[in-house]
C-alpha positions in Angstrom: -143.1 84.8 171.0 -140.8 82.6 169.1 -140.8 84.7 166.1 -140.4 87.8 167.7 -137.0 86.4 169.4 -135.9 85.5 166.2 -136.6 88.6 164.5 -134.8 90.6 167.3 -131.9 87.8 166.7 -131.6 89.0 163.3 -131.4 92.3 163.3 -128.7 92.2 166.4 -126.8 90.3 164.2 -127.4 92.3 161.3 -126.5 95.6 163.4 -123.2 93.4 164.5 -122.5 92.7 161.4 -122.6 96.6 159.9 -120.6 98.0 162.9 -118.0 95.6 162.0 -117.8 96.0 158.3 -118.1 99.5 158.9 -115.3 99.3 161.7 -112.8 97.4 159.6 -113.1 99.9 156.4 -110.7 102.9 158.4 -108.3 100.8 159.9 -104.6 100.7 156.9 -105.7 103.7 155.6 -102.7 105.4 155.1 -98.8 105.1 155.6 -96.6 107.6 157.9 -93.2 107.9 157.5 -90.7 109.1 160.3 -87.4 110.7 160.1 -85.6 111.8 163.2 -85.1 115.0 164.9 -81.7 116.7 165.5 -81.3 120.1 167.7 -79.8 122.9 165.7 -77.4 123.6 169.0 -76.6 121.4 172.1 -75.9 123.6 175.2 -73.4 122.8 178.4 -75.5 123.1 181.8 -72.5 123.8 185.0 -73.4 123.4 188.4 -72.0 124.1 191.9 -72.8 122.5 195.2 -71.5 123.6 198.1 -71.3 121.8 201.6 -70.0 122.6 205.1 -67.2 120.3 206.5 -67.6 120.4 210.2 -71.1 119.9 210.4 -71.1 116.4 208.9 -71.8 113.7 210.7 -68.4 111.7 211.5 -66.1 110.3 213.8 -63.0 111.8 212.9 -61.7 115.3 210.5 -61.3 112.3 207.2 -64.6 110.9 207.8 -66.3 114.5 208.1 -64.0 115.6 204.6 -65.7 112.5 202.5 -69.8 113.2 204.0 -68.6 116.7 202.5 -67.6 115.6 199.5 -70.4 113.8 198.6 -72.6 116.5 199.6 -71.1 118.8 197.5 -71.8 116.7 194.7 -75.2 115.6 195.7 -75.9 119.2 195.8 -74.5 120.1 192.9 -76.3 117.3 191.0 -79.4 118.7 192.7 -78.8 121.9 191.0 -78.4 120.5 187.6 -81.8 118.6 187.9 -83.2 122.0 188.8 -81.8 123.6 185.8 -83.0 120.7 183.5 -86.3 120.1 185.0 -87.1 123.1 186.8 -88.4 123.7 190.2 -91.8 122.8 192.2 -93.4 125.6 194.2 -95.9 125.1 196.6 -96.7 128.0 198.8 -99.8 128.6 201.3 -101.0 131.2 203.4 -103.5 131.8 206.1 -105.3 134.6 207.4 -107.2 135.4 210.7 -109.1 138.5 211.0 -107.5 139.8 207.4 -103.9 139.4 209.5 -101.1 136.9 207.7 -101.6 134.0 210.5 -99.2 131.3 208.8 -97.1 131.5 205.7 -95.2 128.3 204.3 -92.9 128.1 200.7 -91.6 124.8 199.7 -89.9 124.1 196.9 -88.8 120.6 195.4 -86.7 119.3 192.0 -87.6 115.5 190.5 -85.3 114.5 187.8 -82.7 112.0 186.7 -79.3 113.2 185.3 -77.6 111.4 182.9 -74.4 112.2 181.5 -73.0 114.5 183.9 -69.4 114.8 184.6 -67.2 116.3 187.8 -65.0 119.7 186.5 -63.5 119.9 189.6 -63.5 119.7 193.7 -61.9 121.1 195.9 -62.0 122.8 199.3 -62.4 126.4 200.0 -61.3 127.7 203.3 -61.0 125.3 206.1 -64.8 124.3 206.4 -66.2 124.0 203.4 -66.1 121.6 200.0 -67.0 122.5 196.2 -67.1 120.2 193.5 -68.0 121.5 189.9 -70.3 119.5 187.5 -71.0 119.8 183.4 -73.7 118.1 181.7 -73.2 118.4 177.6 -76.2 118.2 176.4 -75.0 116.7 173.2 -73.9 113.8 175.4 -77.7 113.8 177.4 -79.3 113.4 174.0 -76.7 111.0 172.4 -77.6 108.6 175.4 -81.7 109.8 175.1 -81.0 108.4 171.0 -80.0 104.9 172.6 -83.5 104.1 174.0 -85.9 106.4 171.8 -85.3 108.4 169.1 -87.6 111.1 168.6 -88.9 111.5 165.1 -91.0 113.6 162.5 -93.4 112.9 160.3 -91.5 112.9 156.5 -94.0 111.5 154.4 -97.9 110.4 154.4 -99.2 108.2 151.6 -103.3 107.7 152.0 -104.3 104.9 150.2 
């Protein structure tokens, strides 16, 4: 048995040995250079949001003017987000006897906006507020360049 062991020993090693050599053989095979990428055209995204004075919560006519203004902008920064990121649609249905039993739509938006800045707000009418947001999307990808910038392969040397 003790020559058996060892002759198992051996070739374990030996197969070791090969995967490792052969391992290490592919591994600096080749150098990539990166150059970055610039858009051809940088587009300006507006938005809107709109919100209802009166129905804010609030002790007093001020206090129910600023929850409206800074629902007009949340909304209007929701609205951004969903022209950035787009929009999630989930939808279901049921039947009972081939008869639409329950129907149900929601939609969300996920995002983070950067960069944005207030146009204008203003109120409309007595009851509601508007505030008007840009987002230069020059700006969004000069502050995107800060943390990564995004690149292109410019030159491959294999070795």
């Amino acid at each position: 048995m003790g020559i058996s062991t060892s002759v198992v020993r051996v070739k374990a090693a030996l197969l070791m040995f090969s995967i490792m050599t052969l391992a290490s053989c592919g591994v600096i095979d080749k150098h990539v250079e990166w150059e970055t990428v610039e858009p051809a055209s940088y587009p300006v995204l507006t938005a809107i949001g709109y919100a209802p004075i009166e129905s804010q919560q609030g002790s007093n006519a001020n206090v129910k003017l600023l929850m409206a203004m800074k629902a007009s902008k949340l909304e209007a920064y929701r609205e951004l987000a969903e022209q950035v990121y787009g929009q999630r649609i989930e939808g279901s249905q049921s039947l009972s006897s081939l008869v639409v039993d329950s129907e149900s739509l929601r939609a969300s938006v996920d995002g983070v906006i950067r960069g944005a800045k207030i146009v204008k707000t203003y109120p409309v009418g007595e009851d509601t507020y508007v505030t008007e947001l840009s987002l230069d999307m020059k700006r969004v990808h000069d502050i995107y360049l800060t943390t990564a910038k995004p690149r292109r392969v410019k030159d491959v040397k294999y070795y």
